[in-house]
C-alpha positions in Angstrom: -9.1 18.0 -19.4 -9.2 17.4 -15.5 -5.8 18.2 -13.7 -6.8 14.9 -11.5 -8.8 11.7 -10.9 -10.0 10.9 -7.5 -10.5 7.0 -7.6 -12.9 6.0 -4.5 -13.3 2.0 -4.1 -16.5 2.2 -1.8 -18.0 -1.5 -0.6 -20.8 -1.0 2.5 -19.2 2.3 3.8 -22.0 4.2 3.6 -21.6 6.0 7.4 -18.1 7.3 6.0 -19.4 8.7 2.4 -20.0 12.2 3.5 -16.9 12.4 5.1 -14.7 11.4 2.6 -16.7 13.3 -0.1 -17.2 16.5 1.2 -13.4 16.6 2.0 -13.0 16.5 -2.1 -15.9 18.7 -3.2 -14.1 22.0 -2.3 -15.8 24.5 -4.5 -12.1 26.2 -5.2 -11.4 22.9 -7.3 -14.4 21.8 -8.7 -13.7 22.3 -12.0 -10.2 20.6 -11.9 -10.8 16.9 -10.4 -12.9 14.0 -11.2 -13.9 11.9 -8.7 -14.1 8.6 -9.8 -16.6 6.2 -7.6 -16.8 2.7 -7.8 -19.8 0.9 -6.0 -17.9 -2.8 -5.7 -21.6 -4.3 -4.8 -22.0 -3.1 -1.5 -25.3 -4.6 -0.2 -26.0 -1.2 2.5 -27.3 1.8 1.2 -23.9 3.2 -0.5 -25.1 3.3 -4.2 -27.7 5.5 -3.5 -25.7 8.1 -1.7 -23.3 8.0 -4.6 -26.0 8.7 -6.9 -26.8 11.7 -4.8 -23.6 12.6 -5.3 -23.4 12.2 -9.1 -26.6 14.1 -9.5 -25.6 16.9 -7.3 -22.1 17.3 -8.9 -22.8 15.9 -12.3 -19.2 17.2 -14.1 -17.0 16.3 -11.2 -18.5 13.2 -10.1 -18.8 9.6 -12.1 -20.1 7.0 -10.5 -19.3 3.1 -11.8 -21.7 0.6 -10.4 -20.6 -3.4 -10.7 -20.3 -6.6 -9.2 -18.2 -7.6 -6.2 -14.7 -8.2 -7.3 -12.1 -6.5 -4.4 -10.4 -3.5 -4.1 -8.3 -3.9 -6.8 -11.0 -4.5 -9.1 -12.9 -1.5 -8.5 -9.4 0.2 -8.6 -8.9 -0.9 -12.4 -12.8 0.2 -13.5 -12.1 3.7 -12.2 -8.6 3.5 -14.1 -10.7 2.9 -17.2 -12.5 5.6 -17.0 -10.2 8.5 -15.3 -9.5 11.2 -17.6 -7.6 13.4 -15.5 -4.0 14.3 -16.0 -3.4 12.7 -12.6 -4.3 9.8 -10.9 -4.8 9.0 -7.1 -7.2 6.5 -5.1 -8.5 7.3 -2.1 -10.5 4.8 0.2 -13.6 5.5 1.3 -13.4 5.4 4.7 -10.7 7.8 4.6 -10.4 11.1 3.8 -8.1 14.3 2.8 -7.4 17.6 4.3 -9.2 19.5 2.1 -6.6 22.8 3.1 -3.6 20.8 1.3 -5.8 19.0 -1.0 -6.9 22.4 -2.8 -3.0 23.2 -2.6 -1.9 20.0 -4.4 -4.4 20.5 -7.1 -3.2 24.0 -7.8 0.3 22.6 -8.2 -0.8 20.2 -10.2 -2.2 22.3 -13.0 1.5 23.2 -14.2 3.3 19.8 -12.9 5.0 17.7 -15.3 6.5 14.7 -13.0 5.6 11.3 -13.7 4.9 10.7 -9.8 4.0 13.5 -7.4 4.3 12.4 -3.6 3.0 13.7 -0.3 2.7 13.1 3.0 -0.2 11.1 4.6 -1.8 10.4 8.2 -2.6 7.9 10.2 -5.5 8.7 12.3 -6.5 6.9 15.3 -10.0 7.8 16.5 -10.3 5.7 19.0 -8.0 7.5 21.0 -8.0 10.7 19.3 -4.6 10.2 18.1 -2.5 11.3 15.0 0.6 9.8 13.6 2.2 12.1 10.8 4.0 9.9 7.7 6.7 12.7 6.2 9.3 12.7 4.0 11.7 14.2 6.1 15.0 14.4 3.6 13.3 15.1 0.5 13.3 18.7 -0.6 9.7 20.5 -0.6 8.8 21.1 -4.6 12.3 19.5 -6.1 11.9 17.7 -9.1 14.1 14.4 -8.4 15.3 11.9 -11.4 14.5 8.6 -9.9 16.9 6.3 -11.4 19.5 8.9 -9.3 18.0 8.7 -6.2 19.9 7.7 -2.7 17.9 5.4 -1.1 19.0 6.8 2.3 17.2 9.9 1.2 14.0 7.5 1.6 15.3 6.6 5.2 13.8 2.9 4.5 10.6 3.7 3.3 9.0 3.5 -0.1 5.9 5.3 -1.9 2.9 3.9 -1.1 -1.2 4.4 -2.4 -1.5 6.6 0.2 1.1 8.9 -0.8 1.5 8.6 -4.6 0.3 10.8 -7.4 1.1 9.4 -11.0 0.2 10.3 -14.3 -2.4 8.6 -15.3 -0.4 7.9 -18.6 2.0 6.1 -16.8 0.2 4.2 -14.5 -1.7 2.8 -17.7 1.2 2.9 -19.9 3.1 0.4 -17.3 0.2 -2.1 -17.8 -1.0 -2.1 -14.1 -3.8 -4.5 -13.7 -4.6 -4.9 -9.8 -6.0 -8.5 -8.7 -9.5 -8.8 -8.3 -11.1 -10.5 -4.9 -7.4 -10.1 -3.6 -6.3 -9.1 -0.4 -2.9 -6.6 -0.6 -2.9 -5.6 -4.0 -2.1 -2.2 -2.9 1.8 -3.9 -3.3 1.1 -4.3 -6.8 -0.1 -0.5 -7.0 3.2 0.1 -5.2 5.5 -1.5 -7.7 4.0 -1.5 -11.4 3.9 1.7 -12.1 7.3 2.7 -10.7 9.2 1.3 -13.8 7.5 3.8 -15.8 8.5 6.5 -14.0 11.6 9.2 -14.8 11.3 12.0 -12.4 9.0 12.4 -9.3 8.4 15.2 -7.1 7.7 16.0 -4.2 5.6 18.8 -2.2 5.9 18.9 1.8 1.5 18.6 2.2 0.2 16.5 4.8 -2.9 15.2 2.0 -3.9 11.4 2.9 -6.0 10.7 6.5 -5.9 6.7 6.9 -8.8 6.0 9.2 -7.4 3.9 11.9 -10.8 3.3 13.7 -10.2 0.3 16.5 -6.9 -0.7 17.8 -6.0 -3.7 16.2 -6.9 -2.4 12.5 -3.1 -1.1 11.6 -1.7 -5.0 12.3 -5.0 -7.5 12.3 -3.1 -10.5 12.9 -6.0 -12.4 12.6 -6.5 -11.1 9.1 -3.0 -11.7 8.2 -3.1 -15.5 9.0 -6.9 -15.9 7.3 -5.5 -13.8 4.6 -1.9 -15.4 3.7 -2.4 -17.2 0.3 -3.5 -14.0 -0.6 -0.3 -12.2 0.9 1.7 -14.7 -0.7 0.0 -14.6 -3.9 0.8 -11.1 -4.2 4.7 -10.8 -3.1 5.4 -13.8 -5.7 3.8 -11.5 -8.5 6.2 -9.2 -7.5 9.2 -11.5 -7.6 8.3 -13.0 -10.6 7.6 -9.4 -12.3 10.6 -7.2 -11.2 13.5 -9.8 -12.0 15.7 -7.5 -14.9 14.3 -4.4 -14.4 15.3 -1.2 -14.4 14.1 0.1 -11.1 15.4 -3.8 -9.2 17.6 -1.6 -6.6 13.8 0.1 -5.2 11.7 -3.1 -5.7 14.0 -5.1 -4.1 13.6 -2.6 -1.1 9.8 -3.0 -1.2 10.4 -6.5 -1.3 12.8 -6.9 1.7 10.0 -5.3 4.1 6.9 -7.2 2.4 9.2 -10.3 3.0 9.7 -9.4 6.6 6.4 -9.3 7.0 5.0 -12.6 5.1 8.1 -14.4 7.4 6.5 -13.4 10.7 2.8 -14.2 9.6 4.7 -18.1 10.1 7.4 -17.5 12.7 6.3 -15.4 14.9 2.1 -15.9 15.6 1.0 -18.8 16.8 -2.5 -20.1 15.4 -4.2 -23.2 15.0 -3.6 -24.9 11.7 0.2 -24.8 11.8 1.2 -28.1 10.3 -0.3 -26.8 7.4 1.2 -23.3 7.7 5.2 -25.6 8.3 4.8 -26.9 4.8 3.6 -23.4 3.0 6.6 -21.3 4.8 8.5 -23.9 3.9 7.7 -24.2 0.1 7.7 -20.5 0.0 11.2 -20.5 1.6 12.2 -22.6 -1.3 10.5 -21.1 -4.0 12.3 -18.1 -3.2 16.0 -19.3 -2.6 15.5 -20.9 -6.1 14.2 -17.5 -7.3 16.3 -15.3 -5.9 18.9 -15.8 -4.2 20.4 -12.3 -3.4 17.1 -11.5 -1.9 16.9 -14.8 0.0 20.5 -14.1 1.7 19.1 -10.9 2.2 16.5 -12.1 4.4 19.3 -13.1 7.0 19.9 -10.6 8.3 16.6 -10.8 10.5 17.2 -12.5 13.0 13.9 -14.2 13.7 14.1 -15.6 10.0 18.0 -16.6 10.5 17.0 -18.7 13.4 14.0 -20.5 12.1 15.9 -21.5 8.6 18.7 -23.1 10.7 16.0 -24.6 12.1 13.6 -25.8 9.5 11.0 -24.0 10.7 10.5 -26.4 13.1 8.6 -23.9 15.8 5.8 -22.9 13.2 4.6 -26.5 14.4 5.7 -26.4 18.2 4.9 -22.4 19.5 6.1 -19.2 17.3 6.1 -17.5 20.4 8.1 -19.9 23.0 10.8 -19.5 20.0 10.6 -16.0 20.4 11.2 -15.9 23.8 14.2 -18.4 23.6 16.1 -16.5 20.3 15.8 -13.5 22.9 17.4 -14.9 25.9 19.6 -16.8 24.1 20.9 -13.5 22.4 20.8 -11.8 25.5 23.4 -15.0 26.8 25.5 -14.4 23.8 26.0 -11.0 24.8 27.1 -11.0 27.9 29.9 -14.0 27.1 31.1 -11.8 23.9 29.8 -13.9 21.8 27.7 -12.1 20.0 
């Protein structure tokens, strides 16, 4: 049996193959992973370097060829085939640092935690930056129960793809079926599997290199407002799925900063087309006050979202923006009176 599956989603990213590949092919670990590689019908010339691949590393590497259906479709065929003890994706225009990577899969030869996380990179390479993502109160190698955890340990952030191992047990065991031709299904990957697990670890290895390759990639606005029936698609599956569970106290966490986010796609960029987007934020506003209504008040306490409730959204029709500017100096008047 592998000690892990590498799941690689690739769709016309054939200039990054190599590097993502050869950062995984480290001879020193050859015989513990599988690398599981989904062509999602890219039209450049990915299959066929895949199929070099395959052929050259014929027990390590699998590659899965099908029709176009998203990320989170190819996701699912490689979680139907993994047979590894451990499961992780990694995109293909990304990478690892193959150093920690050989590391990791050493440890995980005698692991036994449901979920094993790491830390990850961001790297900008159009300036030749790099911006570290660390777990900075979590104990190298401790084994932590989860349902015990302090969320202040977490210092507001959550696990995410980029930094999650799980048994691949559990992550099929919990039922996880990712959207296909859907934008942001990496939320789904964030939450499903999470009520399945008991005890996580974590190891202090900088694994994970997000490729951050032109300036506006970490926060596309564009693609957010193209994209937001998606977004919205996605954070109501999550609504509607963790209501009662076990793990509600970290979903609900997850949630708040999704939330956040989904708000200011409406209240905070203007765009062309925002009668339409007035009646979905809205709807949505509703749909989740009559959801949940502990995660609705919650939502309050940003300011931004405070304001445009008492408001009725009005400024999604007028300019997002202008409203910005006014919350701010009107704040900044409040202030100085005492007020505020």
């Amino acid at each position: 049996m592998k000690v892990l599956t590498v799941a690689v989603p690739v769709y016309n990213t054939e200039k990054y193959l190599k590097r993502c590949f050869d950062s995984l092919l480290i001879d020193e670990v050859l015989n513990d992973i599988e690398i599981v590689t989904v062509n999602d019908g890219s039209k450049d010339g990915s299959l066929a370097l895949l199929k070099e691949y395959g052929d050259k590393y014929p027990e390590t590497v699998v590659v899965v060829d099908k029709e176009n259906g998203g990320h989170g479709s190819a996701v699912n065929a490689a979680l139907d085939k993994a047979s590894g003890k451990y499961f992780r994706v990694l995109d293909s225009d990304d990478w690892v640092s193959s150093e920690d990577f050989v590391r990791l899969v050493k440890k995980l030869r005698e692991e036994v935690a449901d979920l094993v996380i790491t830390n990850y990179s961001k790297e900008f390479v159009y300036d030749g930056r790099t911006e570290k993502n660390e777990w900075k109160n979590l104990e190298d190698g401790k084994e932590y129960i989860f349902d015990e955890i302090n969320l202040e340990l977490l210092d507001k952030e959550y696990f995410v793809m980029a930094n999650s191992v799980y048994k691949t047990d559990v992550l099929k065991q919990s039922g996880l079926r990712l959207m296909e031709k859907t934008f942001y299904v990496d939320m789904q990957f964030n939450v499903v599997p999470i009520t399945r697990v008991r005890t996580f670890r974590y190891y202090d290895l900088d694994i994970y290199r997000y490729f951050i390759g032109r300036p506006d990639q970490s926060m596309n606005l564009d693609n957010f407002i193209r994209n937001r029936t998606n977004h919205e698609k996605v954070v109501k599956f999550i609504i509607e799925f963790y209501t009662g569970l076990e793990k509600e106290f970290y979903i609900r966490l997850i949630l708040f900063y999704t939330l956040i986010t989904h708000y200011y796609i409406y209240c905070y960029y203007p765009k062309k087309g925002s009668k339409e987007m007035y009646k979905e934020i809205k709807a949505f506003d509703v749909f989740l006050k009559n959801k949940d209504l502990q995660l609705y008040k919650m939502m309050n306490s940003i300011g931004q979202i405070r304001y445009n409730r008492k408001l009725k959204f009005i400024f999604v029709k007028i300019s997002p923006r202008f409203f910005s500017r006014l919350v701010q100096k009107v704040g900044t008047a409040l202030k100085k009176k005492g007020l505020k």
